[in-house]
N, C-alpha and C positions, 0 to 999 in steps of 0.2 A: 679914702673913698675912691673907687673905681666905677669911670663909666661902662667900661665894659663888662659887667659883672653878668656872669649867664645863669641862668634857673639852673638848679640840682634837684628839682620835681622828677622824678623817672616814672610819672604816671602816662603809661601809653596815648597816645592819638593818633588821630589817621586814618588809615585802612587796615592796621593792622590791631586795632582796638576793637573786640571782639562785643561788645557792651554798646547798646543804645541810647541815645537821649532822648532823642524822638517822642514822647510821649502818646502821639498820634497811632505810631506803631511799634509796639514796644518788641516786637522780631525783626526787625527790620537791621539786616548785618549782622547779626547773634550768629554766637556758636551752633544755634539748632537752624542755622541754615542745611536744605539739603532734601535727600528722599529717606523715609522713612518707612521701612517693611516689618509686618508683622514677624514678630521673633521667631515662632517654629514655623514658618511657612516662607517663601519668596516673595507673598504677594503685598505689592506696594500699598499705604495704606496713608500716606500724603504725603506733600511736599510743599515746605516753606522757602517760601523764593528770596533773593538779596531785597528785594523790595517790602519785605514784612508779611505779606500776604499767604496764604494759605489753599492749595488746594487739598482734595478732600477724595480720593479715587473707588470705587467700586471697580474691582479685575483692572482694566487696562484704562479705561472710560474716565473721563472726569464730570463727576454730574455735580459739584457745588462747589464754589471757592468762598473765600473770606479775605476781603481787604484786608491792609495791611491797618487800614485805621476802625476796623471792624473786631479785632481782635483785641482784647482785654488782659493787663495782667492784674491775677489775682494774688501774685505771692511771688516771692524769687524765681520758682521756676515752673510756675503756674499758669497756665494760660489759658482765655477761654473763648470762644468764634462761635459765630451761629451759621450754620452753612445751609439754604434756600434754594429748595430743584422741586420741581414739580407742584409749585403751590403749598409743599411743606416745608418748617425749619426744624434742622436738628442741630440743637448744642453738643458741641466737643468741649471737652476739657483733657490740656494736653498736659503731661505731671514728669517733665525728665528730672531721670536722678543722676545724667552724667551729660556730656554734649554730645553722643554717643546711642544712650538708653533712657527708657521712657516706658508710659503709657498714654490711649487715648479712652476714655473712656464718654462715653452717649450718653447726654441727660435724657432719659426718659422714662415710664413709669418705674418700669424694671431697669436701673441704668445696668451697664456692661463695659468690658474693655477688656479690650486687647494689649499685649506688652509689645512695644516696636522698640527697634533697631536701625541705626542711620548706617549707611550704605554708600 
């Protein structure tokens, strides 16, 4: 028996562990940190910050963000924010299928979505 005996875990930590524990904010450090733009067009269409949180951009403007502890996961790579400007809320649901690619789509009567790309 040896005292010096060191773990053989090779399970990442650190800063370079791309996965959250955070339960509060479940983006917070993730791979879908970044700017994300709609696919056939340039224009930006949110950006999830190192801190979890969610902005929300119309053209260049930011009219609603979503904490980082406002934001909900529904599923691996599921997530879902209610974002608040003008006395109205509009739910996102963000669905990536790479850390890369994605969609966001608007709960509303007629929901809709766009396919975004990180940048």
């Amino acid at each position: 028996m040896s005292c010096n005996n060191k773990s053989t875990d090779s399970t990442p930590t650190g800063p370079t562990d791309t996965t959250t524990t955070d339960p509060a904010a479940p983006l917070k450090g993730s791979q879908y940190v970044g700017k994300w733009y709609e696919k056939t067009k340039n224009d930006i269409k949110f950006e999830i910050k190192q801190d979890g949180s969610i902005d929300w951009f119309d053209q260049t403007e930011v009219p609603a963000s979503a904490s980082g502890t406002n934001v909900i996961k529904e599923r691996d790579a599921v997530f879902k924010a209610a974002f608040s400007a003008n006395g109205q809320t509009t739910e996102i649901v963000f669905t990536f299928t790479s850390a890369a690619a994605g969609s966001m789509t608007f709960q509303v009567k007629q929901p809709y979505s766009y396919d975004v790309v990180k940048k």
